[in-house]
C-alpha positions in Angstrom: -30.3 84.4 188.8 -28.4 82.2 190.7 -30.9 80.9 192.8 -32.7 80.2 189.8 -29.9 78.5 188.0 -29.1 76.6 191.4 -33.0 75.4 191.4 -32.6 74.2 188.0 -29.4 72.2 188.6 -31.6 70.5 191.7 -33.8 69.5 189.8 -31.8 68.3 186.8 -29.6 66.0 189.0 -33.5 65.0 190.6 -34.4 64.0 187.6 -30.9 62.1 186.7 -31.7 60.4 189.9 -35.0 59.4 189.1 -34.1 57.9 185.8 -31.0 56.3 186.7 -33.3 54.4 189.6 -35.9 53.1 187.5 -33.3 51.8 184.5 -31.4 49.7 187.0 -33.9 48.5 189.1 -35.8 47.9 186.0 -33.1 45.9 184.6 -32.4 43.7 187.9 -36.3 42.9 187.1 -36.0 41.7 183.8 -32.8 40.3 184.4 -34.6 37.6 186.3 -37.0 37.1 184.0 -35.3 36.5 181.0 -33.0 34.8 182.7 -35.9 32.4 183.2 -36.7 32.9 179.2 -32.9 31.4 178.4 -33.2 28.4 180.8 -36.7 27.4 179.7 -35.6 27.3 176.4 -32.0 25.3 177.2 -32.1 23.3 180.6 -35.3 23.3 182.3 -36.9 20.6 179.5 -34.3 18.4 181.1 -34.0 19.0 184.5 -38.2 19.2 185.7 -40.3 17.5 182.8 -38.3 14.8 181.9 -39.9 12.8 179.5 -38.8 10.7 176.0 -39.3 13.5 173.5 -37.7 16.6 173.2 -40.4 18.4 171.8 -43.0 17.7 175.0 -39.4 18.9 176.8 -39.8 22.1 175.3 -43.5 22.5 175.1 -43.8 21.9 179.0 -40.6 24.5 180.0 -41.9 27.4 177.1 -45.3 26.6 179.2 -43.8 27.2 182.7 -42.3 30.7 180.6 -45.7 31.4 179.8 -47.0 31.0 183.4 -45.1 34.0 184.4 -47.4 36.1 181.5 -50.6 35.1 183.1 -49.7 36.3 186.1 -48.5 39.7 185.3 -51.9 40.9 184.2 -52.8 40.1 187.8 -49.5 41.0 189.2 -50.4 45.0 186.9 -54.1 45.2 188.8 -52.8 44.4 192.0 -49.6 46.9 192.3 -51.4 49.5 189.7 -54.2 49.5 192.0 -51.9 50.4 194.9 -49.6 52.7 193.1 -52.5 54.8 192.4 -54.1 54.7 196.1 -50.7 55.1 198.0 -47.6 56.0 195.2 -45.5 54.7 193.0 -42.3 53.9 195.0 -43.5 52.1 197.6 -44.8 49.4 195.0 -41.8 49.5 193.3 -39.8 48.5 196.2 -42.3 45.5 196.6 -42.0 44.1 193.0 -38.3 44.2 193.1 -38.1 41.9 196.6 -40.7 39.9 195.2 -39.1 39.9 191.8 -35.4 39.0 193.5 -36.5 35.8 196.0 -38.1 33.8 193.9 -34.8 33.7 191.3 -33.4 32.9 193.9 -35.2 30.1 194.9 -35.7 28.7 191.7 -32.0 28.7 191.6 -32.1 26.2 194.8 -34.9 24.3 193.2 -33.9 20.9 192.9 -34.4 18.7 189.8 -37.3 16.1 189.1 -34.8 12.9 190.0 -34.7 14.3 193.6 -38.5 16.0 194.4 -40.3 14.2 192.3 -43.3 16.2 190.7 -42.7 19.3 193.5 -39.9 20.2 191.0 -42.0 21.4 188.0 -45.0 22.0 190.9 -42.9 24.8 192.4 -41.0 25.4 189.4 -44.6 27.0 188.5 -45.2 28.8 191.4 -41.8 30.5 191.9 -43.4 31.7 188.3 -45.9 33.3 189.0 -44.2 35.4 191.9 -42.0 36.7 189.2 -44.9 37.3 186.8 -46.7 39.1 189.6 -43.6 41.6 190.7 -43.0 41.8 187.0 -46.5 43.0 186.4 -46.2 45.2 189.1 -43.0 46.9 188.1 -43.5 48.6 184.4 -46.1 50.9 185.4 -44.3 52.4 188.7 -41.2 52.4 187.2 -42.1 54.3 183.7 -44.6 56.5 185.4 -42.1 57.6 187.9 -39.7 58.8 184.9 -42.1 60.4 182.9 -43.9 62.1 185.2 -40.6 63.4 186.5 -39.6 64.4 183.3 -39.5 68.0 181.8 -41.9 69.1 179.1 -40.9 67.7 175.9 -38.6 65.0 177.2 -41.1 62.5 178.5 -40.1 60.6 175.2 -36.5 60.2 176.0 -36.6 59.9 180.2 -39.4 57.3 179.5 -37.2 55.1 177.5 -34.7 54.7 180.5 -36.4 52.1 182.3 -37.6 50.6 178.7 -34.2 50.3 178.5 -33.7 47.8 181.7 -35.4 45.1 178.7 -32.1 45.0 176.7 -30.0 45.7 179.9 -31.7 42.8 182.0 -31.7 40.1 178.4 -27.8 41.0 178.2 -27.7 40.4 181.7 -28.9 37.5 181.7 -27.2 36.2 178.8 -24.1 36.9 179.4 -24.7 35.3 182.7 -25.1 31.6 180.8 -22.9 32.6 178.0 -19.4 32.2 179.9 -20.7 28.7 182.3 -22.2 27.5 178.7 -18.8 28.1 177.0 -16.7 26.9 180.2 -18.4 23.9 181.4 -19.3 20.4 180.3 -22.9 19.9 179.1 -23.2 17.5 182.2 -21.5 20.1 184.4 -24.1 23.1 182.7 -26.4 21.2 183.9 -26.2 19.9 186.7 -25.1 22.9 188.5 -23.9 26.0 186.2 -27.5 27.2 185.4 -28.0 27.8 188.5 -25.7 30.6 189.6 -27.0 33.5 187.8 -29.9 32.7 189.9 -28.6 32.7 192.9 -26.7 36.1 192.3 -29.8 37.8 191.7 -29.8 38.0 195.6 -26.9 40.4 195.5 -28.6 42.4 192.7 -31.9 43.0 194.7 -29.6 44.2 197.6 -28.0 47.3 195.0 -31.5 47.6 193.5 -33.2 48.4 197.3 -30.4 50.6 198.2 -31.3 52.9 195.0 -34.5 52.5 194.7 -35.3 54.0 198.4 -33.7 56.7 198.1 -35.8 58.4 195.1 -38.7 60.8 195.4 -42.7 59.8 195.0 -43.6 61.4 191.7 -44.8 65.2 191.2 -47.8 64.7 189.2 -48.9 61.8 192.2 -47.7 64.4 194.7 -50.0 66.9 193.5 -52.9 64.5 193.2 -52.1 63.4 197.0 -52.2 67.3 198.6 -55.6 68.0 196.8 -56.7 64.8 198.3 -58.6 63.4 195.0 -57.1 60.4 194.6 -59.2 57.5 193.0 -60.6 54.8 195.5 -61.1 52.4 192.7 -58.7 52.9 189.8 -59.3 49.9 187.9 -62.8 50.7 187.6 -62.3 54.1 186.7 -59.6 53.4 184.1 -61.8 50.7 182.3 -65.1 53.0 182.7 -63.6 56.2 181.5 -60.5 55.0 179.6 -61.7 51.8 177.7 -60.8 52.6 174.6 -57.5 53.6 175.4 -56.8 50.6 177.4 -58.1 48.7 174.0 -55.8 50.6 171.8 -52.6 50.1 173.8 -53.2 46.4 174.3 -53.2 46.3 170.6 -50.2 48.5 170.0 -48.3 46.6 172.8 -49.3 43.1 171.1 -46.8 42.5 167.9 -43.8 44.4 169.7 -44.2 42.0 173.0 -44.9 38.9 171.1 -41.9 39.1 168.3 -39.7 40.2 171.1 -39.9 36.4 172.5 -40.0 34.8 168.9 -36.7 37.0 168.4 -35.1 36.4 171.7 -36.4 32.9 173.5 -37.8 30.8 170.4 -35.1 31.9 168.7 -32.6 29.7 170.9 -34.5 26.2 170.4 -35.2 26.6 167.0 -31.6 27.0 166.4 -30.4 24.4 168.7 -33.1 21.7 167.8 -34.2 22.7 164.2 -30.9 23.5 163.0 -28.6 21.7 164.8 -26.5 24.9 166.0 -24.9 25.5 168.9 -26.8 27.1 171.9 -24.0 29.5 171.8 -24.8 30.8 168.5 -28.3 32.5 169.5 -27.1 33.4 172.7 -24.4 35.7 171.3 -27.2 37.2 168.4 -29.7 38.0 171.7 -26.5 39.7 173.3 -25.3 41.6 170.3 -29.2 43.2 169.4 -29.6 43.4 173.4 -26.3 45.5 173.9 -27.0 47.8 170.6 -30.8 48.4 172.3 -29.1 50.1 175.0 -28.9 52.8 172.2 -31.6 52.6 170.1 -34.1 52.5 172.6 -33.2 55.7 174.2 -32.7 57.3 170.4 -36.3 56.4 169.5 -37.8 57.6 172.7 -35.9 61.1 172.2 -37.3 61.4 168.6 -40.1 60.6 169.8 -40.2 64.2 171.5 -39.5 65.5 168.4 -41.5 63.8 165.5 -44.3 62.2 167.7 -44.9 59.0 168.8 -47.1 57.4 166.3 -44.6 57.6 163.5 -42.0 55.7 165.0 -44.6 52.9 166.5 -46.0 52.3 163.5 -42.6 52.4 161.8 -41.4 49.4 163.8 -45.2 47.9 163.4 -44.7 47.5 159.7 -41.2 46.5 159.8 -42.1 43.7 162.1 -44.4 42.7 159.4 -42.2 42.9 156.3 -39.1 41.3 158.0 -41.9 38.3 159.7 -40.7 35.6 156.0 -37.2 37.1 155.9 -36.0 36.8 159.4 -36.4 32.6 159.0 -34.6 32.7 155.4 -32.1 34.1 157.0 -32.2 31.9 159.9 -32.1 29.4 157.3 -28.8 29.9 155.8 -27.4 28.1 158.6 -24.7 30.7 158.9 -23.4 32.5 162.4 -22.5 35.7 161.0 -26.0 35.9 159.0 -28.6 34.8 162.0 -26.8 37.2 164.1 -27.8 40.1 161.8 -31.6 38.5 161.8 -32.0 39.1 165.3 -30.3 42.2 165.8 -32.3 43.6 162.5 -35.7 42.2 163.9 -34.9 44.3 167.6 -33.3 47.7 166.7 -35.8 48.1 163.5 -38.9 46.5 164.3 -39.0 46.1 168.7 -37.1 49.2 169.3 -38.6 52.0 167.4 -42.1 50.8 169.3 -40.3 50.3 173.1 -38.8 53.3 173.2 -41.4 55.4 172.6 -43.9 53.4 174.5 -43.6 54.4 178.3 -44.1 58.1 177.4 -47.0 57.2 174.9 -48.8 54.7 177.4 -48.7 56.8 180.2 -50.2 59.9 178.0 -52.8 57.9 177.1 -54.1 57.9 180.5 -54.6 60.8 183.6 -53.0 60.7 187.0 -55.1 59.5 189.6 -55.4 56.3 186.6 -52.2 56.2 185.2 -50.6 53.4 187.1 -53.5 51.1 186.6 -54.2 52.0 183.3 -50.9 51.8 181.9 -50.3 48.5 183.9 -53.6 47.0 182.0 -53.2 47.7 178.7 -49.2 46.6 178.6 -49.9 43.8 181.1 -52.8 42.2 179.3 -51.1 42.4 175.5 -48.4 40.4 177.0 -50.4 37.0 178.1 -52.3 37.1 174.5 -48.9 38.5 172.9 -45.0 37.5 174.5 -46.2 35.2 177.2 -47.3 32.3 174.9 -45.4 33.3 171.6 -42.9 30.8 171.9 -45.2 28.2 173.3 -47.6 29.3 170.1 -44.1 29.1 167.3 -43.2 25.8 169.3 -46.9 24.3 168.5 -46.7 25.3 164.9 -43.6 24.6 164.0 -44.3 21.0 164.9 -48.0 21.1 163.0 -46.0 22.3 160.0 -43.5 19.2 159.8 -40.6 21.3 161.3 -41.4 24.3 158.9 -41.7 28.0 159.7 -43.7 28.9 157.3 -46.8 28.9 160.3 -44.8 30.7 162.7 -44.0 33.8 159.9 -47.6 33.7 159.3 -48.7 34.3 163.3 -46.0 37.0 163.4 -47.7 38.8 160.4 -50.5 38.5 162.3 -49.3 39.8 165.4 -48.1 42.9 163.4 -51.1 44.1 161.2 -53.1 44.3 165.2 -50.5 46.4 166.1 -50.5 48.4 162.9 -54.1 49.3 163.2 -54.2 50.1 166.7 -51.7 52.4 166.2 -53.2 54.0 163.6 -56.6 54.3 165.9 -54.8 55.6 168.8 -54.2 59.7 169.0 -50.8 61.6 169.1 -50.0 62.3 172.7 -46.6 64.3 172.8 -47.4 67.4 173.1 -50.4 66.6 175.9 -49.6 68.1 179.4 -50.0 65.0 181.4 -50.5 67.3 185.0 -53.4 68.9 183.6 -56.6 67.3 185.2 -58.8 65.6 182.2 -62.7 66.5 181.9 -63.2 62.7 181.3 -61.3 62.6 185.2 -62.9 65.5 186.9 -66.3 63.5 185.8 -65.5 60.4 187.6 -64.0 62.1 190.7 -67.6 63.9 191.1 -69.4 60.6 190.4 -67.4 59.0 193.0 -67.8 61.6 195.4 
């Protein structure tokens, strides 16, 4: 009995191990690439495309935001690939170092005056190094929680490193906030945006240090010992998973893309449309980032409990319904009242999808394809979906004459794809994602 109860406690404080590993490197991750996000959308128009207007400021830094989208589709074929030939850690140890230098570098970038064109040349390509380790990260670091996680948990563990989003956008907000509110706008400039970058170095170093001292996965383990691993995953996710991958690039594409309309456009619009202080958005992002640290985790739990599909689609149509009123509120012009727009746009519309969404991705596919399937689907939904979403709301806002009207129209849009492809996809929770799939056992003797 006491073995027993001593086994269980191993593996509890395993599995406390595993999570707790994947939520902070997870939010060092996107700690870096929001923190991008918040620049684009306040400094970098300035510093590396400068040009008369402030508009063709903006367009060309949202576009260098968008760069980093592009290549995490590439960036989730590449590590997925890997993670399902060799494991899951090992490629999350790479995404994070690759994740962590190039911050840092673009916080020693200097500014057009001094480089020239190089500046907005490797402005771009520090970019896409993010994008890649980005890309690589969500699948090893989800899959690694859920398939760690008990039997009717998956839900809740799986929302732990969903949870390194808000963690990493509060992060990196409250990273500006303090030099934004401390510093001249010529001293903010010149030099303040650039040490949140630069500190990303030390958060790498705590990241490594946890991250290398976790376990490969069971479910990979088991696939490794019987030796039936795939030797081309992509092709066998796309050729016996294709709907699947469909279905969760649609699921994945309103929550992704009003994420960035809620969070990143959000900051110019308020700024340049309604001549707000920057500080005013920042502090909305922070509030609805710090109260995801709750909601997140909540939805994934009930997730275990009342499925995943209701809560998706929950947040699906709530994205859709709030797409008018989050601008009229926006509108009002008052701090108290846009804060409550974002914060009600995350915790009811993005949340109740994130949360669940690691446990219900990763059902959707088997092991020796999980990594790579996962990685596609999520990966893909965010070039067509968060990578250009401000760039898109930008565009339209200045075809409409400075009106919203276009933008609320795209984010309806956005939601009603998600909304059906939710309603396509199956219920997953109560799936034993160990069990080896008939679909699976077909393509292992096909490749045999």
């Amino acid at each position: 009995m006491d073995r027993a109860g001593g086994q269980q406690e191993g593996e509890t404080q395993s599995i406390r191990q595993v999570v707790a590993a994947s939520f902070i490197g997870t939010a060092i991750e996107w700690y870096d690439f929001f923190l991008y996000g918040t620049a684009a959308a306040l400094v970098f128009g300035q510093l590396f495309f400068p040009v008369s207007s402030p508009l063709i400021n903006t367009l060309s830094a949202m576009g260098t935001f968008a760069v980093g989208f592009f290549a995490r589709p590439v960036g989730g074929l590449i590590f997925g690939h890997y993670g399902d030939r060799i494991g899951r850690k090992t490629m999350l140890v790479i995404s994070l170092l690759m994740m962590g230098i190039a911050t840092f570098l673009i916080g020693l970038l200097p500014s057009y005056e001094s480089i020239g064109i190089w500046a907005p040349i490797l402005l771009v390509v520090f970019r896409i190094c993010q994008g890649l380790g980005v890309g690589g990260e969500w699948g090893g670091a989800v899959l690694l929680a859920v398939e760690h996680a008990p039997e009717g948990r998956r839900g809740f563990y799986g929302s732990w490193p969903q949870m390194g989003v808000p963690a990493g956008l509060l992060l990196g907000n409250l990273a500006l906030l303090p030099l934004s509110l401390g510093l001249s706008s010529e001293a903010f400039l010149s030099w303040g945006w650039r040490i949140p970058f630069l500190f990303s170095i030390v958060l790498v170093g705590v990241g490594l240090f946890i991250r290398l001292r976790i376990m490969e996965s069971p479910a990979f383990r088991q696939v490794q010992e019987s030796q039936t691993e795939a030797n081309m995953p992509i092709m066998d996710v796309v050729r016996v998973y294709p709907k699947n991958v469909l279905l969760a690039m649609g699921m994945r594409i309103a929550e992704n893309g009003i994420f960035y309309i809620l969070t990143v456009f959000v900051l110019s619009y308020i700024t340049q449309s309604l001549g707000l202080s920057r500080n005013v958005g920042l502090i909305g992002v922070i509030i609805g980032a710090a109260i995801g640290l709750f909601t997140i985790p909540l939805f994934g739990a009930l997730s275990d409990r009342w499925g995943r599909r209701p809560l998706y689609m929950f947040g699906a149509v709530f994205s859709l319904v709030f797409s008018f009123p989050f601008f009229w509120l926006l509108d009002t012009g008052s701090t108290v009242v846009i804060w409550l727009a974002i914060v009600l746009g995350l915790i009811l519309g993005h949340d109740p999808m994130y949360g669940p969404q690691a446990a219900y991705f990763s059902e959707l596919f088997g092991t020796r394809v999980r990594y790579s399937g996962a990685s596609i689907g999520y990966q893909l939904a965010s070039v067509v979906g968060g990578g250009i979403s401000p760039l898109i709301a930008t565009s339209l806002l200045a075809l409409a004459g400075g009106h919203w009207w276009l933008i609320a129209l795209y984010t309806s849009v956005l939601a009603i794809i998600t909304i059906v492809s939710t309603y396509l996809a199956s219920e997953t929770f109560q799936e034993d994602i160990t069990a080896e799939r008939p679909e699976e056992r077909r393509a292992v003797a096909g490749s045999t």
